[in-house]
Biotite code that builds the C-alpha atoms (Angstrom):
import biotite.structure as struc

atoms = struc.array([
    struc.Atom([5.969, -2.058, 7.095], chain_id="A", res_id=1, res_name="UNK", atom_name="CA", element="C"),
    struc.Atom([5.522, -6.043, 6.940], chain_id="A", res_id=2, res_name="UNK", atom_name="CA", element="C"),
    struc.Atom([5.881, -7.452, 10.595], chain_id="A", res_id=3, res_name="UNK", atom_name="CA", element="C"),
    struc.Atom([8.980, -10.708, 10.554], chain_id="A", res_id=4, res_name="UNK", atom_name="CA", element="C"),
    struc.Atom([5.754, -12.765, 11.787], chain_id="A", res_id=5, res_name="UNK", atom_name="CA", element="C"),
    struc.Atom([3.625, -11.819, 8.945], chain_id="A", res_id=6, res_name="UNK", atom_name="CA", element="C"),
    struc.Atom([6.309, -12.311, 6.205], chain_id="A", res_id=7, res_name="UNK", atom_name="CA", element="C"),
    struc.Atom([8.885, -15.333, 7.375], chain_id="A", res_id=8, res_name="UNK", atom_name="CA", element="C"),
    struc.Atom([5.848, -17.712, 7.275], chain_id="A", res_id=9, res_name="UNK", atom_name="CA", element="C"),
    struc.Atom([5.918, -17.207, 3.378], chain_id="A", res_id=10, res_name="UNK", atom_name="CA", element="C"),
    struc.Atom([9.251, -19.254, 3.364], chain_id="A", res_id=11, res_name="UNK", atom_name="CA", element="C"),
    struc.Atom([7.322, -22.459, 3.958], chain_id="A", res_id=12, res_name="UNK", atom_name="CA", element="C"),
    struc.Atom([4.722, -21.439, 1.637], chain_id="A", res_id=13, res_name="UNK", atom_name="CA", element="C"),
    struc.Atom([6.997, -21.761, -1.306], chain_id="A", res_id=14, res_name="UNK", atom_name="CA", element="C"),
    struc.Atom([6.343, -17.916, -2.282], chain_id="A", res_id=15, res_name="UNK", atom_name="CA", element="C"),
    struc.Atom([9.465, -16.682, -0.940], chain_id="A", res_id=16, res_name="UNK", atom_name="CA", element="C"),
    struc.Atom([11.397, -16.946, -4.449], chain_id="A", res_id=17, res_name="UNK", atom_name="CA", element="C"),
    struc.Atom([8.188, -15.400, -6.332], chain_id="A", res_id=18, res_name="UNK", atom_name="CA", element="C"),
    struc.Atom([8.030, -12.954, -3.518], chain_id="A", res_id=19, res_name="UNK", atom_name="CA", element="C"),
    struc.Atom([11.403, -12.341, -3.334], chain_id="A", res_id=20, res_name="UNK", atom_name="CA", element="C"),
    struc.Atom([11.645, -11.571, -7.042], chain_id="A", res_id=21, res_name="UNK", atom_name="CA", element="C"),
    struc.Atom([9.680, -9.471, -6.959], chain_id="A", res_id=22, res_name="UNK", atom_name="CA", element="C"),
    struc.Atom([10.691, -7.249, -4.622], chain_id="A", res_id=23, res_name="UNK", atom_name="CA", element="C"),
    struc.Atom([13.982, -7.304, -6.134], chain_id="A", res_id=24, res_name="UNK", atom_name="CA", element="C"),
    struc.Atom([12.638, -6.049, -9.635], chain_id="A", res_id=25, res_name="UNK", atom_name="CA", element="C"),
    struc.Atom([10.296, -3.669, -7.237], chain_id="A", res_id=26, res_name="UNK", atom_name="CA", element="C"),
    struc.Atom([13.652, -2.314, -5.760], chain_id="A", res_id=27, res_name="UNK", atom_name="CA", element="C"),
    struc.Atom([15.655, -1.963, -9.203], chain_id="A", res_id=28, res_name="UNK", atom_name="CA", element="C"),
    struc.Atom([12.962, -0.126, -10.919], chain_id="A", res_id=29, res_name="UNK", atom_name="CA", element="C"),
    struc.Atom([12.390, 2.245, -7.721], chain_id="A", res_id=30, res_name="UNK", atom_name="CA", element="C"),
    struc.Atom([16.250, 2.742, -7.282], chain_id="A", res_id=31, res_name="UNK", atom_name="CA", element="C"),
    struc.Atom([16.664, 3.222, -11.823], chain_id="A", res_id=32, res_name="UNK", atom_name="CA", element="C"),
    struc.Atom([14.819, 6.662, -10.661], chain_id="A", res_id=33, res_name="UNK", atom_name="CA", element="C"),
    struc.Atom([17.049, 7.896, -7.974], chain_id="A", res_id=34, res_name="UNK", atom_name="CA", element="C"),
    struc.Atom([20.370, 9.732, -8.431], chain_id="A", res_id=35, res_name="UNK", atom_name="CA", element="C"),
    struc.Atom([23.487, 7.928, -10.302], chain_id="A", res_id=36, res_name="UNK", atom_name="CA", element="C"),
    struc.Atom([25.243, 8.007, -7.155], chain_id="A", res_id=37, res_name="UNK", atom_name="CA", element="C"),
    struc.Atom([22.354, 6.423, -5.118], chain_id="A", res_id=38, res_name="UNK", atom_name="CA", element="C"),
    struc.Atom([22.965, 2.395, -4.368], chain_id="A", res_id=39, res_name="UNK", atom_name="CA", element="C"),
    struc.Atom([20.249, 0.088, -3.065], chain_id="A", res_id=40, res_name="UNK", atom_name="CA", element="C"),
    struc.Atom([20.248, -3.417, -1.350], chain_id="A", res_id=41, res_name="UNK", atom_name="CA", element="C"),
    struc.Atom([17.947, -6.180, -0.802], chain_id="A", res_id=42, res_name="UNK", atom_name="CA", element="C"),
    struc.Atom([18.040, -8.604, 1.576], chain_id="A", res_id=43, res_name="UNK", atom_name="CA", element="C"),
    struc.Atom([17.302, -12.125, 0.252], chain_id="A", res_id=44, res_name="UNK", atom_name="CA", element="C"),
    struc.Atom([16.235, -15.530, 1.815], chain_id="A", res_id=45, res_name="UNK", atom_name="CA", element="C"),
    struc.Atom([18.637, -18.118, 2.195], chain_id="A", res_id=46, res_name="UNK", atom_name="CA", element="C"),
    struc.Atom([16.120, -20.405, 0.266], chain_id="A", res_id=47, res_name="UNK", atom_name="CA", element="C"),
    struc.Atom([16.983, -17.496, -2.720], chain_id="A", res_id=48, res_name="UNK", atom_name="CA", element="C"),
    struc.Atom([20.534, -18.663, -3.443], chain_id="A", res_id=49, res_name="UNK", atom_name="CA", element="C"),
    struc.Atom([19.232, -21.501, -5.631], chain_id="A", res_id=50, res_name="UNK", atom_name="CA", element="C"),
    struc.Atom([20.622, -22.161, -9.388], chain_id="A", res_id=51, res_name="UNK", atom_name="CA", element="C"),
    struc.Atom([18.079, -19.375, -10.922], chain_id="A", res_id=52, res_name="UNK", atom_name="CA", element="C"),
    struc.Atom([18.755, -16.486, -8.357], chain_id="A", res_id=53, res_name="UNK", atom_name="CA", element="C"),
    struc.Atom([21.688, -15.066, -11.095], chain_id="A", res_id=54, res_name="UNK", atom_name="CA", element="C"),
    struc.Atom([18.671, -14.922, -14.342], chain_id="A", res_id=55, res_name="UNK", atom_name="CA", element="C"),
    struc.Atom([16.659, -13.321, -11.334], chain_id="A", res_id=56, res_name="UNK", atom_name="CA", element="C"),
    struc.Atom([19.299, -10.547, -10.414], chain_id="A", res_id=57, res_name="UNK", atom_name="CA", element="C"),
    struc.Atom([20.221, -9.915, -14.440], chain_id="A", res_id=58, res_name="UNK", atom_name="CA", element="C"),
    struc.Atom([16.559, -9.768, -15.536], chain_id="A", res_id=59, res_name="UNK", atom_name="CA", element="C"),
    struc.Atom([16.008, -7.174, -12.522], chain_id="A", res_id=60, res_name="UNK", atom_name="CA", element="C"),
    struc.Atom([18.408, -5.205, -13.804], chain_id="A", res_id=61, res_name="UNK", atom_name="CA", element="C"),
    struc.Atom([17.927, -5.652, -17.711], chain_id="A", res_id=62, res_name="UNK", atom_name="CA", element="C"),
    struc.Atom([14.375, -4.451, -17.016], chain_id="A", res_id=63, res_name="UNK", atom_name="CA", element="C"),
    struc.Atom([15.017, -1.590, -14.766], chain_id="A", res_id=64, res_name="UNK", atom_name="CA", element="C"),
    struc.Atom([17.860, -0.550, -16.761], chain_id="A", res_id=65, res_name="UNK", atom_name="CA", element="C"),
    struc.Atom([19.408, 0.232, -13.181], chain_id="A", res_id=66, res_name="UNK", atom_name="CA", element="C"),
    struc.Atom([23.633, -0.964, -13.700], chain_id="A", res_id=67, res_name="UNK", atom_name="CA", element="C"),
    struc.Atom([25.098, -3.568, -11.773], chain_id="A", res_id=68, res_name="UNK", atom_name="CA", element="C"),
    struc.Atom([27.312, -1.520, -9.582], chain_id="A", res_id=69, res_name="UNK", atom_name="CA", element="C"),
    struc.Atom([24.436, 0.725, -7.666], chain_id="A", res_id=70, res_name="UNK", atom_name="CA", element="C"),
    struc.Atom([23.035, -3.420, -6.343], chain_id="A", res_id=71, res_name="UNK", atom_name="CA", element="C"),
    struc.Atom([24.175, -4.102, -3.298], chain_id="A", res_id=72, res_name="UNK", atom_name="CA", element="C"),
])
């Protein structure tokens, strides 16, 4: 577990979309393992919802192989 305090801070860092897109593949990949019935969800940064955060969400799940539907 990453304390708030440890991880908001990366926000002003810049880091938070490499971070954040990471995770995200992180969490496809993990969840392209589990049962077919078995959805996952990721909580994003607001500073996420830029013009690239739709190549970041299909190239998660291209790469995982884990279908749209089970991304919440």
């Amino acid at each position: 577990m990453i304390s708030p305090a440890e991880f908001i801070p990366c926000r002003d860092t810049g880091l938070i979309n490499a971070l954040g897109g990471l995770i995200l593949r992180r969490a496809c990949m993990d969840a392209a393992l589990w049962p077919d019935d078995v959805r996952v969800a990721v909580n994003l940064s607001p500073l996420q919802f830029g013009r690239r955060l739709l190549s970041v969400v299909m190239d998660a799940l291209k790469q995982s192989g884990l279908p749209a539907k089970r991304l919440s």
